[in-house]
C-alpha positions as CSV (number, residue, x, y, z in Angstrom):
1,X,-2.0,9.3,2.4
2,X,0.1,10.9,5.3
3,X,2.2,9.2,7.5
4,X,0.5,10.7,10.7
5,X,-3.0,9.1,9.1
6,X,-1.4,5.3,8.3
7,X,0.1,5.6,11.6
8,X,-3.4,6.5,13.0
9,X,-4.5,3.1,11.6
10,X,-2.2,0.8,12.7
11,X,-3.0,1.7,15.8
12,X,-6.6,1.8,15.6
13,X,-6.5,-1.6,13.9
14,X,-4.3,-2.8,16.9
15,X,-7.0,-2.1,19.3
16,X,-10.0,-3.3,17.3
17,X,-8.1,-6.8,16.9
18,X,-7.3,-6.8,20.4
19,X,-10.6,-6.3,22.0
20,X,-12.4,-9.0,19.3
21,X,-9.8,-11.8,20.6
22,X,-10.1,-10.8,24.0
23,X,-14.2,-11.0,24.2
24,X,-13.8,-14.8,24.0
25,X,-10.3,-15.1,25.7
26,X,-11.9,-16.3,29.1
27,X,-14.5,-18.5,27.4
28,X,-17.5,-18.7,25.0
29,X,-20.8,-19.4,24.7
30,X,-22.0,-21.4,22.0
31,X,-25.4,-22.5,22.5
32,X,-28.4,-21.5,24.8
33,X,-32.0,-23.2,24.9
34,X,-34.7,-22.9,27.5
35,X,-36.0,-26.7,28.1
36,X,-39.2,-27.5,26.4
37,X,-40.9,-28.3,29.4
38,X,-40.9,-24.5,30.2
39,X,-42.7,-23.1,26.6
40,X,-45.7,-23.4,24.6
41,X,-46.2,-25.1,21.6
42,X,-45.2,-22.2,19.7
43,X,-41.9,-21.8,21.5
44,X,-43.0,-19.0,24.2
45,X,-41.7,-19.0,27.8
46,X,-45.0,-19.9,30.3
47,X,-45.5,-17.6,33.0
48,X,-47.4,-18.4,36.1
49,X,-48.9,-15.5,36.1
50,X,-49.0,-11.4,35.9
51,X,-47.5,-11.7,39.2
52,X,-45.1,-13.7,41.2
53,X,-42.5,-16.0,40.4
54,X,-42.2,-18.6,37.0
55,X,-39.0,-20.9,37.7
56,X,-37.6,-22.3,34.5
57,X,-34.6,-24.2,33.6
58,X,-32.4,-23.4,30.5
59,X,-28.7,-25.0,29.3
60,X,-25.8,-23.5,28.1
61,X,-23.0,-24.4,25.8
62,X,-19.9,-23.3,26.7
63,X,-16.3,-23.5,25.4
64,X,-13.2,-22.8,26.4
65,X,-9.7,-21.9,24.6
66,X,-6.4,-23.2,24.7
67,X,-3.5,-20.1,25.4
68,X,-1.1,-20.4,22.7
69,X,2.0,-19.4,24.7
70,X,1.6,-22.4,27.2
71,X,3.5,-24.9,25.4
72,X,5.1,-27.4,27.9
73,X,6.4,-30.6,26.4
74,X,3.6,-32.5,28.1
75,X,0.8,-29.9,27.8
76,X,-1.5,-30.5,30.8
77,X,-4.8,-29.1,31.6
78,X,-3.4,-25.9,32.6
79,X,-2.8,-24.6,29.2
80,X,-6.4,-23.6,29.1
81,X,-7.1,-19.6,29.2
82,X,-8.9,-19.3,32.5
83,X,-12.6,-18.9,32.2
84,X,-14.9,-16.5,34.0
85,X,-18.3,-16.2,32.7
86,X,-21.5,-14.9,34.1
87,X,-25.2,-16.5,33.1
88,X,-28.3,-16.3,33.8
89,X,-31.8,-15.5,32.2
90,X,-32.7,-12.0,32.3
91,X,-34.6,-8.5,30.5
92,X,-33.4,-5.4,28.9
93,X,-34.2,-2.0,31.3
94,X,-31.4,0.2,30.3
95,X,-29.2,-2.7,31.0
96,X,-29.3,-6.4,30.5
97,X,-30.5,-7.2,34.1
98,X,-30.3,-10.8,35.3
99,X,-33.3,-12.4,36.6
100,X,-32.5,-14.4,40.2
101,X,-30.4,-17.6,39.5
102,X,-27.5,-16.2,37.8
103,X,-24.3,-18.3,38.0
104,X,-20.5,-17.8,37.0
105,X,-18.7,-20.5,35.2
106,X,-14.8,-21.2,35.7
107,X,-12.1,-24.0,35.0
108,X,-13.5,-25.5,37.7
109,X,-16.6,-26.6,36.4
110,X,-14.6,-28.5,33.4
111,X,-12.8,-32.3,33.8
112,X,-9.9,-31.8,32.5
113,X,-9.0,-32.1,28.6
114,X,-12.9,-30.5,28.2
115,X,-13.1,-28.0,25.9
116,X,-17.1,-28.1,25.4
117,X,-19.5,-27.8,28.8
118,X,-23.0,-28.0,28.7
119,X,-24.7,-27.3,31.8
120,X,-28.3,-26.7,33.3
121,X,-29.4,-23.9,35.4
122,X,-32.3,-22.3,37.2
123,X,-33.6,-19.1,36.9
124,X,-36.7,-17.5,38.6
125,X,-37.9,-14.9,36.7
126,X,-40.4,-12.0,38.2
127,X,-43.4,-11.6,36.6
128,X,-43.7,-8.2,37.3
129,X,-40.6,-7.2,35.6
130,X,-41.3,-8.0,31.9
131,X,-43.1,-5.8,30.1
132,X,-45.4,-6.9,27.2
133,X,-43.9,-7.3,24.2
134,X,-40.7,-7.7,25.6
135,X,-37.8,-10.7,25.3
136,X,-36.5,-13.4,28.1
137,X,-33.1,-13.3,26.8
138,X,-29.6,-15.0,28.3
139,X,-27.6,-12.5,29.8
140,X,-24.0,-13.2,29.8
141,X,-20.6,-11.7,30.7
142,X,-16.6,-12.4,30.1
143,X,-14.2,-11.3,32.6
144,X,-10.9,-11.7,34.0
145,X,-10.6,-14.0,37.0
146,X,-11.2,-12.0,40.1
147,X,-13.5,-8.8,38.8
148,X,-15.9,-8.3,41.1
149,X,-19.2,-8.9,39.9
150,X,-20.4,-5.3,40.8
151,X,-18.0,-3.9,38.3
152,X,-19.2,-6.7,35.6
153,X,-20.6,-4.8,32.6
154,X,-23.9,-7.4,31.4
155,X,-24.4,-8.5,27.5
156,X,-26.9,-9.8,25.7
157,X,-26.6,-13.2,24.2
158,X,-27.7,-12.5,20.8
159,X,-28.3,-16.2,19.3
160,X,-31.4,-16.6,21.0
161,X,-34.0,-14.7,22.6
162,X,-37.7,-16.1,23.7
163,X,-41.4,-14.3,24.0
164,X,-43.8,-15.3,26.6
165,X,-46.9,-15.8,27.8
166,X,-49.5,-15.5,30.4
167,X,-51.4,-18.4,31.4
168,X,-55.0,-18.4,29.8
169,X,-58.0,-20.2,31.2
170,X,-59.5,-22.9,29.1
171,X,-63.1,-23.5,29.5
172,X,-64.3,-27.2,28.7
173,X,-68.5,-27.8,27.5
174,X,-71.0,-29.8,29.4
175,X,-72.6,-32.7,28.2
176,X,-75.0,-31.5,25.9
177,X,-77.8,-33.7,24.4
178,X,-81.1,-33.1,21.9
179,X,-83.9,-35.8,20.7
180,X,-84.4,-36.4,17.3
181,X,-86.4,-37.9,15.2
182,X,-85.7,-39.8,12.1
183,X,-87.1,-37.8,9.2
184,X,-86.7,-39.8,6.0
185,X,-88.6,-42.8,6.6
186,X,-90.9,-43.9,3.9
187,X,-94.3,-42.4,4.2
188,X,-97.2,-43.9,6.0
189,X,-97.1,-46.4,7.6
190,X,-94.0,-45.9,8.3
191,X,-92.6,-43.4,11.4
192,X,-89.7,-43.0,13.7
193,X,-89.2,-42.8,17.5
194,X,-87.1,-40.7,19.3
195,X,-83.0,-40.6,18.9
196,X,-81.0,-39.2,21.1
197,X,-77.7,-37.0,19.7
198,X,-74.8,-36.7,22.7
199,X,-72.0,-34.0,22.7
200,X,-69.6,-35.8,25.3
201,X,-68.5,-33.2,28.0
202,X,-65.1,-31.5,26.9
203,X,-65.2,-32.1,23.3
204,X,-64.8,-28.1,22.8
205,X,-63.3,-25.6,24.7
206,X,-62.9,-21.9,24.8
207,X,-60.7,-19.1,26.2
208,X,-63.5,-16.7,26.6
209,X,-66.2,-18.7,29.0
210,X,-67.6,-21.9,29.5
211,X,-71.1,-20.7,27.9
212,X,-68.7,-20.3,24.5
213,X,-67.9,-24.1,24.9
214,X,-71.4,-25.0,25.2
215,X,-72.3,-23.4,22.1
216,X,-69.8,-24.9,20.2
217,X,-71.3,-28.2,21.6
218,X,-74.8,-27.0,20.6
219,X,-73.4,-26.0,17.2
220,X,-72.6,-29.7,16.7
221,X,-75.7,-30.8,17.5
222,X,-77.7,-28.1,14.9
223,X,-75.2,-29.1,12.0
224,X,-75.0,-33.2,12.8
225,X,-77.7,-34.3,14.9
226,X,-80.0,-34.6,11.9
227,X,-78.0,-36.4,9.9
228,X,-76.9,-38.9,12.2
229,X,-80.6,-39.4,13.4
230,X,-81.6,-40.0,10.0
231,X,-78.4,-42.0,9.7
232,X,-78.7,-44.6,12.8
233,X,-82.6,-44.3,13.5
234,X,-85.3,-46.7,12.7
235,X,-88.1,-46.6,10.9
236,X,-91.0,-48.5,12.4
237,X,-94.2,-50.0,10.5
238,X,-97.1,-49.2,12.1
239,X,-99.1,-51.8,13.7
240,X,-102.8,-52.2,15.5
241,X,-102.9,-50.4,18.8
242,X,-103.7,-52.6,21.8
243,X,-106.5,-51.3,23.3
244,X,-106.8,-48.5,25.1
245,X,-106.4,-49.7,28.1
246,X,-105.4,-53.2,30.1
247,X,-106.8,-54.2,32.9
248,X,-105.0,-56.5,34.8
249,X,-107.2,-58.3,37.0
250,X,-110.4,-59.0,34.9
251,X,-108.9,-61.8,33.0
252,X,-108.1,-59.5,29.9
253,X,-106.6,-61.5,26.9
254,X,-105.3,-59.6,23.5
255,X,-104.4,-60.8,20.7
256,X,-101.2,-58.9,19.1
257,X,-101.4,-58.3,15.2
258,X,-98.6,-57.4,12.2
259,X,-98.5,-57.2,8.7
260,X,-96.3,-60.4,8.0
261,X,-96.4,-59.4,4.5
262,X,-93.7,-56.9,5.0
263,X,-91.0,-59.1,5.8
264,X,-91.1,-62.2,3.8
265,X,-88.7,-64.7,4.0
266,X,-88.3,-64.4,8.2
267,X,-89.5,-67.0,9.9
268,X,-89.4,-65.7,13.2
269,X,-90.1,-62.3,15.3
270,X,-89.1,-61.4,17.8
271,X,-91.9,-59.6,20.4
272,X,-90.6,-57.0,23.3
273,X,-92.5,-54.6,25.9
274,X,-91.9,-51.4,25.9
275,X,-92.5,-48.9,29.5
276,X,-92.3,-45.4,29.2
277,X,-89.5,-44.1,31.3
278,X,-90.3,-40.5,33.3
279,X,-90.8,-37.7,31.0
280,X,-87.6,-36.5,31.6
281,X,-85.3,-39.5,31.4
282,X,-84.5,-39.7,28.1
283,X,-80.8,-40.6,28.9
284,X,-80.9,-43.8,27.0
285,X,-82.5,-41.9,23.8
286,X,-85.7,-43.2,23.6
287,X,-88.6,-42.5,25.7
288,X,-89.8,-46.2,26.1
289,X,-87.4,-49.1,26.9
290,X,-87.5,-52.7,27.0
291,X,-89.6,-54.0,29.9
292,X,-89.7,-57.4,29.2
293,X,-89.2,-60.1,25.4
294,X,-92.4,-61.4,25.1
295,X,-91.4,-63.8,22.9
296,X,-88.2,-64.8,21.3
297,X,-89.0,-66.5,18.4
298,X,-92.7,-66.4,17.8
299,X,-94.0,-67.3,14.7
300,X,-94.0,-65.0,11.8
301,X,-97.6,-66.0,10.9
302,X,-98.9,-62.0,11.6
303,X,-100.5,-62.6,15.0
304,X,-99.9,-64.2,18.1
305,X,-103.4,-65.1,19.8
306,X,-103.9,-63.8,23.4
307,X,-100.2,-62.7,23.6
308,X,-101.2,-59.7,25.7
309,X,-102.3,-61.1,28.8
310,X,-101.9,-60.5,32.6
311,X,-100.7,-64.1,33.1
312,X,-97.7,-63.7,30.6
313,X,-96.8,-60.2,31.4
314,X,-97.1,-59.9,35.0
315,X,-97.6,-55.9,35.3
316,X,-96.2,-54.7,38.4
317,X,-97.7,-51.6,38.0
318,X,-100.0,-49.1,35.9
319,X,-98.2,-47.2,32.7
320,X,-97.9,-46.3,29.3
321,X,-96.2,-49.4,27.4
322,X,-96.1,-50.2,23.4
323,X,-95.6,-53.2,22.0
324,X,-92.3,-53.8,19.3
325,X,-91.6,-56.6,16.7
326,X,-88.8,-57.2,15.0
327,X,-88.0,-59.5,12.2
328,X,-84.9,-61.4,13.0
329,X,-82.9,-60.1,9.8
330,X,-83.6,-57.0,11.3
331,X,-85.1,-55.3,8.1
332,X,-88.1,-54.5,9.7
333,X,-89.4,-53.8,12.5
334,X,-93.1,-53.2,13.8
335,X,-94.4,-50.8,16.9
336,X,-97.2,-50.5,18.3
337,X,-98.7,-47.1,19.4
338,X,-98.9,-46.2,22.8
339,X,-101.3,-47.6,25.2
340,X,-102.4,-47.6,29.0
341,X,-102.1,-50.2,31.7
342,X,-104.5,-50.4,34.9
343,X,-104.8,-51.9,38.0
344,X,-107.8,-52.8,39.2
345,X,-108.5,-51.8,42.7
C-alpha cells in the first residue's frame, strides 16, 4: 500500500472518530416512552381525530458526560460537558419536523452531581399532518451551546417510534328480549308457560352500527334462549279448569281440584291466583303473575271445597286469571288453564 493511501486513512479515520464522540459530547438520550395514558392497548398513539389537535405527554432519559480534561483537585459540577439538546415529538416530511411543544435541555435542568435526567413533556401534535401509515417519532438534536435553533439540523430518535390511531365509534345493543317456552317437559299432562330470555343492554358492541350490536344480542338469544328455557322453566301438571267464567255477585262457590297422587309424600300445597298482565307486558317473563296466595298451606288432600269464591278472593275487577299449586318440595307444581272473571252489573 502507498504512503499517499495510509496517509489518506489516518485521516479519514481521524474524522470518523471525531464526529462519533462528538454526537453525544453535549448529552444523550437514553430512553423515550409516550405515557400509557396516551395509547391503545396495542401500543398506538390515540388521536382525537382526522382533524385538530391530540396533546400527549411522553418522558425522556437523558445523560450527560463528564469532559476528561477538567480535572481540578476537587472536581465540582462544572466538569460536566455542557449539554444542549432539542426534543420534542414529531413526523418525517423530508425532514424530522417537530410537532408544537418542543423543548431544549441544558445543565440547567440537572442538580448537580446528576448524570441521568428524566423528564416529562408535552407535545400537541396536528392531526392533519400525519399521514396514514406513517410514525410519531421523538425528534431530537445535539448542539453546541448557543446555535441558534434555526440552523439546528433535526434527527430521528431511532429507539422507539409509535403508530396511531383514529378514534372509532363503538356502538352498544339494546335490551333485547324473546318468550320461550319450555320444550322438554314430559308429555301430557304435562306443559310449560312462558319464559322470558333477556340480553342486558351493552353486552355486545360493534364498530360498524348499533343495528350490528343488536344482532349480536339476537344471535344470543337464537343459540341460548332454548336451552336456558328448557333449563330454568317449569313444567306444570295440568289440572281441572274452573269454569268458564266467575261471576262475582251471584254467590258463585268452586271447588278447586289436583291430582294429589303426583306428589306424594307433601303434605301441604301451596294455592296462588294468577291475573294476566296486558298483552304486551311480559317484562316479568310470564304472561300471568301472582294476584293473590290463596292458601299457604292447604291440605294436600286433592281438593279444597269452595276455595274459589267471591268472599275469599275479593275481585276488584273482571279478567283472565288461572289458578297454580305447588307442592312445598317444589317438585311439582299444578296450573290451571285459563279462565274468565265477571262482574255483574
Amino acid at each position: 500500500m502507498s504512503l499517499k493511501k495510509i496517509l489518506l486513512l489516518l485521516i479519514s479515520s481521524f474524522f470518523i472518530i471525531s464526529q462519533s464522540q462528538s454526537q453525544g459530547l453535549y448529552g444523550t438520550i437514553t430512553d423515550f416512552t409516550v405515557n400509557s395514558t396516551y395509547l391503545s392497548p396495542t401500543g398506538k398513539i390515540k388521536l382525537s381525530g382526522t382533524t385538530g389537535t391530540t396533546t400527549v405527554k411522553y418522558s425522556v432519559t437523558i445523560t450527560r458526560s463528564i469532559n476528561p480534561s477538567n480535572q481540578a483537585p476537587n472536581p465540582t459540577d462544572f466538569n460536566w460537558y455542557a449539554t444542549n439538546i432539542g426534543v420534542g415529538l414529531g413526523r418525517y416530511s423530508g425532514g424530522y419536523v417537530w410537532f408544537n411543544g418542543s423543548e431544549v435541555i441544558t445543565n440547567a435542568n440537572f442538580v448537580p452531581y446528576q448524570g441521568t435526567l428524566v423528564k416529562e413533556f408535552t407535545a400537541t401534535i396536528d392531526n392533519s399532518q400525519l399521514i396514514s401509515g406513517s410514525k410519531i417519532v421523538l425528534v431530537y438534536d445535539v448542539r453546541i451551546p448557543g446555535t441558534p435553533p434555526e440552523s439546528w439540523v433535526k434527527s430521528k430518535y431511532l429507539s422507539r417510534e409509535y403508530d396511531f390511531e383514529y378514534p372509532v365509534t363503538t356502538f352498544y345493543n339494546d335490551q333485547k328480549s324473546q318468550l320461550l317456552v319450555k320444550n322438554n317437559c314430559s308429555p301430557v299432562p304435562e306443559y310449560a308457560i312462558d319464559y322470558l330470555y333477556v340480553v342486558n343492554a351493552n353486552k355486545y358492541s360493534s364498530v360498524i352500527s348499533k343495528a350490528d350490536a343488536n344482532s349480536k344480542a339476537l344471535l344470543e338469544i337464537t343459540q341460548s334462549g332454548q336451552t336456558a328455557a328448557n333449563t330454568a322453566g317449569l313444567c306444570y301438571v295440568s289440572m281441572p279448569t274452573p269454569r268458564e267464567t266467575f261471576r262475582l255477585q251471584n254467590g258463585y262457590i268452586e271447588n278447586i281440584n289436583w291430582d294429589a297422587s303426583l306428589s306424594p309424600g307433601n303434605q301441604t300445597v301451596k294455592i296462588e291466583l294468577l291475573v294476566q298482565k296486558s298483552y304486551f307486558d311480559i317484562t316479568a317473563g310470564e304472561r300471568f303473575v301472582l294476584f293473590k296466595v290463596l292458601y299457604e298451606n292447604a291440605p294436600n288432600t286433592g281438593q279444597v271445597v269452595g276455595g274459589l269464591n267471591s268472599s275469599v278472593i275479593n275481585f276488584p275487577a273482571t279478567g283472565d286469571y288461572r289458578v297454580k299449586i305447588t307442592a312445598v318440595n317444589g317438585n311439582v307444581h299444578y296450573l290451571s288453564d285459563q279462565f274468565m272473571v265477571e262482574r255483574d252489573n
